[in-house]
Biopython code that builds the backbone (N, CA, C, O; Angstrom):
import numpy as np
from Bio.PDB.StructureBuilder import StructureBuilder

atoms = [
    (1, "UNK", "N", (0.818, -1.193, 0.000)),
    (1, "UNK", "CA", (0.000, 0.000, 0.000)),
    (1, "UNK", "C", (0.867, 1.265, 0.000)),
    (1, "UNK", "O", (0.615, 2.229, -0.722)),
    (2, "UNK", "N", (1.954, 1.205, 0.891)),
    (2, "UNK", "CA", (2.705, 2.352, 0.971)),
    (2, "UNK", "C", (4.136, 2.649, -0.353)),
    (2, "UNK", "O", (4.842, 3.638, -0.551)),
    (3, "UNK", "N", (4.091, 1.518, -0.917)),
    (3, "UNK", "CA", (4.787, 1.186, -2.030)),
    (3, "UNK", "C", (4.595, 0.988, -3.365)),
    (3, "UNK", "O", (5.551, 0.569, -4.017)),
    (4, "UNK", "N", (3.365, 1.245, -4.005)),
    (4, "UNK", "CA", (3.122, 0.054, -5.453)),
    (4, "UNK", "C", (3.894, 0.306, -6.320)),
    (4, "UNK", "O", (3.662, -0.503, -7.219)),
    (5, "UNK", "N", (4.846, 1.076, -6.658)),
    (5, "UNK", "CA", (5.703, 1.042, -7.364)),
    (5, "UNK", "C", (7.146, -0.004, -7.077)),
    (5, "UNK", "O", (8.144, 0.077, -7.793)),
    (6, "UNK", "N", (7.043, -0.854, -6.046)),
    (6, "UNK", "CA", (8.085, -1.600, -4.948)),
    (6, "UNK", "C", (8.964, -2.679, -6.338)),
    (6, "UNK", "O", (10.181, -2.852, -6.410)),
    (7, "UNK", "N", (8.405, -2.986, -6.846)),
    (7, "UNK", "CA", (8.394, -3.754, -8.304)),
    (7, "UNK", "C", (9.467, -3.168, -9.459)),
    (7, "UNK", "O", (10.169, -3.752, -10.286)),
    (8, "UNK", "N", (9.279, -1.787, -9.147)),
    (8, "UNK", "CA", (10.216, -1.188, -10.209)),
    (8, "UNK", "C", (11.622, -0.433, -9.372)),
    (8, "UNK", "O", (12.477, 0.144, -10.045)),
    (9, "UNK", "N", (11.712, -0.505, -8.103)),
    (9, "UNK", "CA", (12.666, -0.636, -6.927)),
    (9, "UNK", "C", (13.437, -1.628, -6.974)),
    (9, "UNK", "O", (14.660, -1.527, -6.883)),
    (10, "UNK", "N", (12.728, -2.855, -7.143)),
    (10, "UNK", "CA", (13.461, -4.275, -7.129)),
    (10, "UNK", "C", (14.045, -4.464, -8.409)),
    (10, "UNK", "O", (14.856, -5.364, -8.629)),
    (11, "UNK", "N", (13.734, -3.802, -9.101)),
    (11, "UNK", "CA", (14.069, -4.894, -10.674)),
    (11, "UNK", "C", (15.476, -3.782, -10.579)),
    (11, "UNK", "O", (16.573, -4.326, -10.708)),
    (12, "UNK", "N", (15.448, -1.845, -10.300)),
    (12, "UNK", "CA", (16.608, -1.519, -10.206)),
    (12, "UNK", "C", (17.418, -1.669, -9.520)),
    (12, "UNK", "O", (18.460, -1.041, -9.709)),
    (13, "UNK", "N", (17.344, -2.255, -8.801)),
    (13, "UNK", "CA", (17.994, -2.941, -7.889)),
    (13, "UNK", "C", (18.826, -4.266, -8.510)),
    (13, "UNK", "O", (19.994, -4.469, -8.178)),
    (14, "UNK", "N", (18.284, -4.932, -9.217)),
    (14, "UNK", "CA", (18.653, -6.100, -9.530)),
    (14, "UNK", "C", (19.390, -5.861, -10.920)),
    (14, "UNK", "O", (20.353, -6.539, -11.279)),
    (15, "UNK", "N", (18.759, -4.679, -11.766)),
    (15, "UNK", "CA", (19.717, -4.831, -13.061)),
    (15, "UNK", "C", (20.967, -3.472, -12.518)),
    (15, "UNK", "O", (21.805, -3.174, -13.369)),
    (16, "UNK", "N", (21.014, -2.912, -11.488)),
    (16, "UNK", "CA", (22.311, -2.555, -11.057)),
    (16, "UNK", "C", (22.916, -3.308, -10.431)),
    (16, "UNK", "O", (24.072, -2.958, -10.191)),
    (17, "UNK", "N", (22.545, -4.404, -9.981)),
    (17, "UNK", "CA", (23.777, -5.339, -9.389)),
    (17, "UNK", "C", (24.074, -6.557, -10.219)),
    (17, "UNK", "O", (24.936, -7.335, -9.809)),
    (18, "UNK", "N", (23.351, -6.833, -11.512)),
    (18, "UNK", "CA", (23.189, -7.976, -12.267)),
    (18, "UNK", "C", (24.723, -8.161, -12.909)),
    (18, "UNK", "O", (25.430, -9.148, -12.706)),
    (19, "UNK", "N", (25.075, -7.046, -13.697)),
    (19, "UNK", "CA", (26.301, -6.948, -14.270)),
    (19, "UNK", "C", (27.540, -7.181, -13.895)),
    (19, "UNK", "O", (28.339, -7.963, -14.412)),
    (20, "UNK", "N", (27.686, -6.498, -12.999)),
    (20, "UNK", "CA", (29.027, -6.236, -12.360)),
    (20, "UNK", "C", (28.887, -7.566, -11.434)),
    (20, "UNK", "O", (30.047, -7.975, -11.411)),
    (21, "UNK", "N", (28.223, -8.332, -10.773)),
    (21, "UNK", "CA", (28.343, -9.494, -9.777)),
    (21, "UNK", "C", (27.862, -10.921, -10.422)),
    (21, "UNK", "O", (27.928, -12.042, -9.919)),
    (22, "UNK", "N", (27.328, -10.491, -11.772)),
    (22, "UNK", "CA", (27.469, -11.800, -11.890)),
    (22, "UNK", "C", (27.763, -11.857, -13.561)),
    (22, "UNK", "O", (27.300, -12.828, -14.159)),
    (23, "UNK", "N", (28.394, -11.011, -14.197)),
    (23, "UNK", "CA", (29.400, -11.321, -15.451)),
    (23, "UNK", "C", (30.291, -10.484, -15.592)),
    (23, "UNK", "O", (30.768, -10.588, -16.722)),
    (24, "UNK", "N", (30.802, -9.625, -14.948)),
    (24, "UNK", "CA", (32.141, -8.655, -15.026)),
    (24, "UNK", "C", (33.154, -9.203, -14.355)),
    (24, "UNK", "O", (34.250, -9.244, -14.914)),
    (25, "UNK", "N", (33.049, -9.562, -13.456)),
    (25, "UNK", "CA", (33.913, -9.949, -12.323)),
    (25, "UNK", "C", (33.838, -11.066, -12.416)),
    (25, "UNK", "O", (35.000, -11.413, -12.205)),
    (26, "UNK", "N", (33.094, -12.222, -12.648)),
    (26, "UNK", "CA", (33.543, -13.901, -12.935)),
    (26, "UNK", "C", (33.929, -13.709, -14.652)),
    (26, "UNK", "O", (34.955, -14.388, -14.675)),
    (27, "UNK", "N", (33.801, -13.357, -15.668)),
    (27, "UNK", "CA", (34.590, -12.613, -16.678)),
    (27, "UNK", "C", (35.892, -12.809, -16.737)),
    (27, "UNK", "O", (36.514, -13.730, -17.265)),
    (28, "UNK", "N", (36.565, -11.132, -15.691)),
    (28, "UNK", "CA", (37.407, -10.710, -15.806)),
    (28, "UNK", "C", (38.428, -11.695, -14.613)),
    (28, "UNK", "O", (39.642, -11.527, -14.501)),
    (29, "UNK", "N", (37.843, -12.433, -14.025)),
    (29, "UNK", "CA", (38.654, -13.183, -13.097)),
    (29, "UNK", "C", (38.919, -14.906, -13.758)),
    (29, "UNK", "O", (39.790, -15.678, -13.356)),
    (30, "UNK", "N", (38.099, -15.132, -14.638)),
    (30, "UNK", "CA", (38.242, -16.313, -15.824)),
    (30, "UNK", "C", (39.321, -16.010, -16.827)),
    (30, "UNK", "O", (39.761, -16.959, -17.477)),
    (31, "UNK", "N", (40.009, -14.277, -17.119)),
    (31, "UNK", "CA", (40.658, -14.389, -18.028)),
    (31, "UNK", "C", (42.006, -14.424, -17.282)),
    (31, "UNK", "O", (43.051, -14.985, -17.611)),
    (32, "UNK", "N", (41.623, -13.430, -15.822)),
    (32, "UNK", "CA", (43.077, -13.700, -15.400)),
    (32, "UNK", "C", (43.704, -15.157, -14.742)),
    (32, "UNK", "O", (44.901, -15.444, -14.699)),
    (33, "UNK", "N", (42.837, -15.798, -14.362)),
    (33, "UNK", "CA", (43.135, -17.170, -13.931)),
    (33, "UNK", "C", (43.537, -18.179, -15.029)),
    (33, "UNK", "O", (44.310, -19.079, -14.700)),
    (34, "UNK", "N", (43.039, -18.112, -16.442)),
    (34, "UNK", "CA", (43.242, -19.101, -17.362)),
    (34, "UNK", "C", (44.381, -18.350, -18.163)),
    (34, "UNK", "O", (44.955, -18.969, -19.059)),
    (35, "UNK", "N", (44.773, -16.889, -17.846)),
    (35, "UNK", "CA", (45.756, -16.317, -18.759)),
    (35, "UNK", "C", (45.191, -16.652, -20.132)),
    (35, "UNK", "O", (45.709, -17.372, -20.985)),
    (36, "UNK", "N", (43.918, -15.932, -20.195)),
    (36, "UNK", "CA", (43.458, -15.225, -22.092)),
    (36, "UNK", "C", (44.241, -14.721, -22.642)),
    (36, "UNK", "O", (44.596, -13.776, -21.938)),
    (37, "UNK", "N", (44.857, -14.744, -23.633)),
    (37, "UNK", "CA", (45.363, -14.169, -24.283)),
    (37, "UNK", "C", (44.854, -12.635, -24.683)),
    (37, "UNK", "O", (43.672, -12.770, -25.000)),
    (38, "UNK", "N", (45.109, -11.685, -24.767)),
    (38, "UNK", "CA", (44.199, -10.301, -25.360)),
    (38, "UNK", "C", (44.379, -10.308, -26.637)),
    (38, "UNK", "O", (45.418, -10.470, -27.276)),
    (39, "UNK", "N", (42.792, -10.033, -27.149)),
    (39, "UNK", "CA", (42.399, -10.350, -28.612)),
    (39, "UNK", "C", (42.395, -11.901, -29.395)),
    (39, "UNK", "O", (42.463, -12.146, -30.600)),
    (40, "UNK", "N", (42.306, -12.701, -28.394)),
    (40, "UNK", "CA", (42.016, -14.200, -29.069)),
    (40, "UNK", "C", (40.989, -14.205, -28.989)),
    (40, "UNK", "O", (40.395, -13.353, -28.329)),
    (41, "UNK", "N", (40.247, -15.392, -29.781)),
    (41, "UNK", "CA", (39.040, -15.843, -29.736)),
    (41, "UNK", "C", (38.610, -15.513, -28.717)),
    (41, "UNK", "O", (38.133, -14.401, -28.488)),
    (42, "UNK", "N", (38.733, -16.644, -27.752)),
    (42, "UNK", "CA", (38.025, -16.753, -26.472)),
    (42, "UNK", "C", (37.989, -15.056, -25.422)),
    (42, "UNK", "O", (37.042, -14.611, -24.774)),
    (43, "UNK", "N", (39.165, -14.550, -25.581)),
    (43, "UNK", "CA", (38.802, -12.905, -24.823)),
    (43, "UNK", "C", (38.107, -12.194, -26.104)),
    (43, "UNK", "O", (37.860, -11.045, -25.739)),
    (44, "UNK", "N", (37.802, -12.323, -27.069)),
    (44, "UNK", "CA", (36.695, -11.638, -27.714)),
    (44, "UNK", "C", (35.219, -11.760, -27.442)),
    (44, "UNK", "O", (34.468, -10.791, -27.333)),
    (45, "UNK", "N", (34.938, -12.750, -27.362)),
    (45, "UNK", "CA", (33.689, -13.290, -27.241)),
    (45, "UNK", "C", (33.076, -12.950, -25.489)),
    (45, "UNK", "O", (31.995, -12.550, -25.057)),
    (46, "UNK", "N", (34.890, -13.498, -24.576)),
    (46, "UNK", "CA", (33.635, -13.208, -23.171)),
    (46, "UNK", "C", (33.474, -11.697, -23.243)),
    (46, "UNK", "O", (32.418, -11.160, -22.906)),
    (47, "UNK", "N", (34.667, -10.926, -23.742)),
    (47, "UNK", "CA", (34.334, -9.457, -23.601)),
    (47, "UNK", "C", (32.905, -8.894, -24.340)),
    (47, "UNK", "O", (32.273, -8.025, -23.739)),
    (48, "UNK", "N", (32.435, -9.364, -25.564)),
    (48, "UNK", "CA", (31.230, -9.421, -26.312)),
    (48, "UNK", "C", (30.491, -9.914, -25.176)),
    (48, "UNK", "O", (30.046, -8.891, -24.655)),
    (49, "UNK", "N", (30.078, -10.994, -24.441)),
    (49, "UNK", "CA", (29.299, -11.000, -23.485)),
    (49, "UNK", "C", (28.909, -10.452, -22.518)),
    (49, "UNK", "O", (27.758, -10.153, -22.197)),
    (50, "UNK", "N", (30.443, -10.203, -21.697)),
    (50, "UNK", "CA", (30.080, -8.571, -21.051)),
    (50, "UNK", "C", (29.529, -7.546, -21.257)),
    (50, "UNK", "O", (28.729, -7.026, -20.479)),
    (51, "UNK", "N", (29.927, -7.033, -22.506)),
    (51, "UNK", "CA", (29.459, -5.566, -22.985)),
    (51, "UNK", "C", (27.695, -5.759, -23.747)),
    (51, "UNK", "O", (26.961, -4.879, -24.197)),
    (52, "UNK", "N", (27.457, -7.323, -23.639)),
    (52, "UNK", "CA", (26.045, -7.361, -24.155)),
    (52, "UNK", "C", (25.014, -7.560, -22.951)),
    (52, "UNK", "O", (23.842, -7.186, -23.003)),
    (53, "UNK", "N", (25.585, -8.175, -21.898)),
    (53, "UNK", "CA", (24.740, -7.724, -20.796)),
    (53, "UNK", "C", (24.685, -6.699, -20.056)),
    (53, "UNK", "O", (23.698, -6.346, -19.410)),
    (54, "UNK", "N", (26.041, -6.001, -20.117)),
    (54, "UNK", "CA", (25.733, -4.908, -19.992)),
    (54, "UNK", "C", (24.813, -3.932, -20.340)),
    (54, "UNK", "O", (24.343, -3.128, -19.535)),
    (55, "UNK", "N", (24.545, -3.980, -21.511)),
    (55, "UNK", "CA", (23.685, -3.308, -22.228)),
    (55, "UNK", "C", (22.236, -3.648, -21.948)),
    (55, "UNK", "O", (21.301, -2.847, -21.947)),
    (56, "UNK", "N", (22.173, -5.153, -21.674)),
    (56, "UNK", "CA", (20.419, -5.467, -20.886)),
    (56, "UNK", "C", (20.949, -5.241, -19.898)),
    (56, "UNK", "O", (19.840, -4.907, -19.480)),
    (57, "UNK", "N", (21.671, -5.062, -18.950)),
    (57, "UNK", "CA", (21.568, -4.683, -17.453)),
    (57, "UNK", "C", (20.794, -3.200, -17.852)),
    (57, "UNK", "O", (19.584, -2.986, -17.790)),
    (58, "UNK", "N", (22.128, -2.014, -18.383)),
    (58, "UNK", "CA", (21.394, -0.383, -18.703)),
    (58, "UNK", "C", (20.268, -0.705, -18.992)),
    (58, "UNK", "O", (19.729, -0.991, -17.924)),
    (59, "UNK", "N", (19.503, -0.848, -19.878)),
    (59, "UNK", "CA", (18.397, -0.976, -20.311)),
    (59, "UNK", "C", (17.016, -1.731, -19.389)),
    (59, "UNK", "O", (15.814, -1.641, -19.640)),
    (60, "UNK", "N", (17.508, -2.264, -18.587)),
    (60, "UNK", "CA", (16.589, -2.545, -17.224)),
    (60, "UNK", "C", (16.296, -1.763, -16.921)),
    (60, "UNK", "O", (15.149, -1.314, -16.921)),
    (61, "UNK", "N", (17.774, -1.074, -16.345)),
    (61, "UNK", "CA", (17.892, -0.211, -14.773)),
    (61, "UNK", "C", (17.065, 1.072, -15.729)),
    (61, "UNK", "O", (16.275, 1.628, -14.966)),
    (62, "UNK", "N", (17.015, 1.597, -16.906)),
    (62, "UNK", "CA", (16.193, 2.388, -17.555)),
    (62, "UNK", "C", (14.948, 2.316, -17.166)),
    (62, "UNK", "O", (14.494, 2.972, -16.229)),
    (63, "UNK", "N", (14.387, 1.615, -17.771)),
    (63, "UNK", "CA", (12.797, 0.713, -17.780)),
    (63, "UNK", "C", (12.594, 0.957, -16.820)),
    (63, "UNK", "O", (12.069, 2.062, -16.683)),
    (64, "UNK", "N", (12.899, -0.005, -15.311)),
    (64, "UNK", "CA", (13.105, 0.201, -13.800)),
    (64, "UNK", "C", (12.596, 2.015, -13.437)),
    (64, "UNK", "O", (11.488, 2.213, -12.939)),
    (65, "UNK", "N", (13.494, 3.148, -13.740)),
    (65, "UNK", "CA", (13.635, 4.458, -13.631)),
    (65, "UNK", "C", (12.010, 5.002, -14.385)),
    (65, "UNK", "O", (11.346, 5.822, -13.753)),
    (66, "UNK", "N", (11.549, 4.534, -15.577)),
    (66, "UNK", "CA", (11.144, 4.978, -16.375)),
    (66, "UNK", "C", (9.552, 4.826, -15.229)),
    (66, "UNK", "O", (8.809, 5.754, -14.912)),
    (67, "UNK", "N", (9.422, 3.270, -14.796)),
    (67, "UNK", "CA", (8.536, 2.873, -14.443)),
    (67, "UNK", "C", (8.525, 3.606, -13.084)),
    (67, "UNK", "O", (7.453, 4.210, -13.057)),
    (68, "UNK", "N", (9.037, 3.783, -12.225)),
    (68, "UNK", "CA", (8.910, 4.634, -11.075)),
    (68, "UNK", "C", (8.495, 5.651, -11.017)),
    (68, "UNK", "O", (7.807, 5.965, -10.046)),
    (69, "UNK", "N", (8.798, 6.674, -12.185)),
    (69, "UNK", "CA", (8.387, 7.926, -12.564)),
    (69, "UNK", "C", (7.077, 8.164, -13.048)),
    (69, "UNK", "O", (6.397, 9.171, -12.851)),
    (70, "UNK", "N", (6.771, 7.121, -13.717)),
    (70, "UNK", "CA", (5.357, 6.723, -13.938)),
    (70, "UNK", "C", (4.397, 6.738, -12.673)),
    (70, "UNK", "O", (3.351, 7.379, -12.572)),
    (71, "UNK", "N", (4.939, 5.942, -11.780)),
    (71, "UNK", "CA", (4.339, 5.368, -11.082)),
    (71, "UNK", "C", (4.325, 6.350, -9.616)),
    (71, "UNK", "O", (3.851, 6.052, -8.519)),
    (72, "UNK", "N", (5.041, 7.646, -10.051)),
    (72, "UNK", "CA", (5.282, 8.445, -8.898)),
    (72, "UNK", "C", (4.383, 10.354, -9.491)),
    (72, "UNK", "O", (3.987, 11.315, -8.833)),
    (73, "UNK", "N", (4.421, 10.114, -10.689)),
    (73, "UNK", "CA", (3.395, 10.675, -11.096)),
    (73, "UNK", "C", (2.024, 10.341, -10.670)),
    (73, "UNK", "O", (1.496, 11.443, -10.519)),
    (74, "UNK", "N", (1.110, 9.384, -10.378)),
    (74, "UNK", "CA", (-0.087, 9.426, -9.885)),
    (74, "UNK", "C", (-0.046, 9.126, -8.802)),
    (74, "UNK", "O", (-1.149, 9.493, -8.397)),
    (75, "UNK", "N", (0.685, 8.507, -7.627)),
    (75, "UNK", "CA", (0.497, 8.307, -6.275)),
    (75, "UNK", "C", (1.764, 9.014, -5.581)),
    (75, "UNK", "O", (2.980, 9.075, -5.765)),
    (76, "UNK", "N", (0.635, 9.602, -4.520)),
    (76, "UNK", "CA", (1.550, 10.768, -3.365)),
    (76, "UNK", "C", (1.923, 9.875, -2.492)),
    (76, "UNK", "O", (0.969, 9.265, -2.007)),
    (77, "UNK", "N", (2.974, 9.562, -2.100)),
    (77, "UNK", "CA", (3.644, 8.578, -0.943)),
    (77, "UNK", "C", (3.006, 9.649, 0.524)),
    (77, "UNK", "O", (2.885, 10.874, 0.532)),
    (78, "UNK", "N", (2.771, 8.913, 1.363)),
    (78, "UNK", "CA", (2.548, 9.063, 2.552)),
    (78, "UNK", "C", (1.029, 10.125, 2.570)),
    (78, "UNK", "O", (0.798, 10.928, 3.474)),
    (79, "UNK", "N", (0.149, 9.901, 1.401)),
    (79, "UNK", "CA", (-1.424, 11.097, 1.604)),
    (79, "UNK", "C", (-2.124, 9.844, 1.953)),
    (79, "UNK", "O", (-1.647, 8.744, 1.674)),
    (80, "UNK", "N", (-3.542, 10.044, 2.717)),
    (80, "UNK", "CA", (-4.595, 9.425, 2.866)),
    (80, "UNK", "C", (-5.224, 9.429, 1.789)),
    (80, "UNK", "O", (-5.306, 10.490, 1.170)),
    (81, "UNK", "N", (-5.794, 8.317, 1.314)),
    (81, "UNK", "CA", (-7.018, 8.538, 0.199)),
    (81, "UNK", "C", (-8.353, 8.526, 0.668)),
    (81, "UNK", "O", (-9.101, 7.889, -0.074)),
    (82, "UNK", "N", (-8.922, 9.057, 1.720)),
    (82, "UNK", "CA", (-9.497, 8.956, 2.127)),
    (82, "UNK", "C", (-10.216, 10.290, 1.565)),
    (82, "UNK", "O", (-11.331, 10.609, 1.976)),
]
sb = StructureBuilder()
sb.init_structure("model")
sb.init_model(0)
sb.init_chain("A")
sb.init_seg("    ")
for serial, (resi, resn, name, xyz) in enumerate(atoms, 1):
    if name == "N":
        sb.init_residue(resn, " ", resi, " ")
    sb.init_atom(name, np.array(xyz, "f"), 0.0, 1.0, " ", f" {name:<3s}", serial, name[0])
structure = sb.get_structure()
């Protein structure tokens, strides 16, 4: 009741932490542990993976923003509707 926008809180929440904790950093810690070569196959592609979820992470955390604003346009946090 005091929240209905709580939905678009969570999801920014989740596509700002999506990226960086769960493909940047197991990524960038796969290339230094297996010693990738820079610019081989294999560091092309995970870096292409990175930079493509990245891009659905932004594009969440957008949506997420877009929908709050929406959703903060018709309901006054803390008025009675009474």
């Amino acid at each position: 009741m005091m929240l209905p926008f709580f939905n678009d809180i969570v999801g920014l929440m989740g596509a700002v932490g999506f990226w960086p904790l769960t493909v940047f950093f197991p990524v960038e810690m796969y290339i230094a542990q297996r010693k990738v070569k820079r610019w081989s196959t294999k560091w092309v592609c995970l870096q292409v993976l990175s930079v493509s979820c990245l891009l659905i992470s932004a594009v969440a955390a957008i949506g997420s923003v877009a929908g709050i604003v929406d959703a903060l346009k018709v309901f006054k946090p803390l008025k009675n509707r009474y």
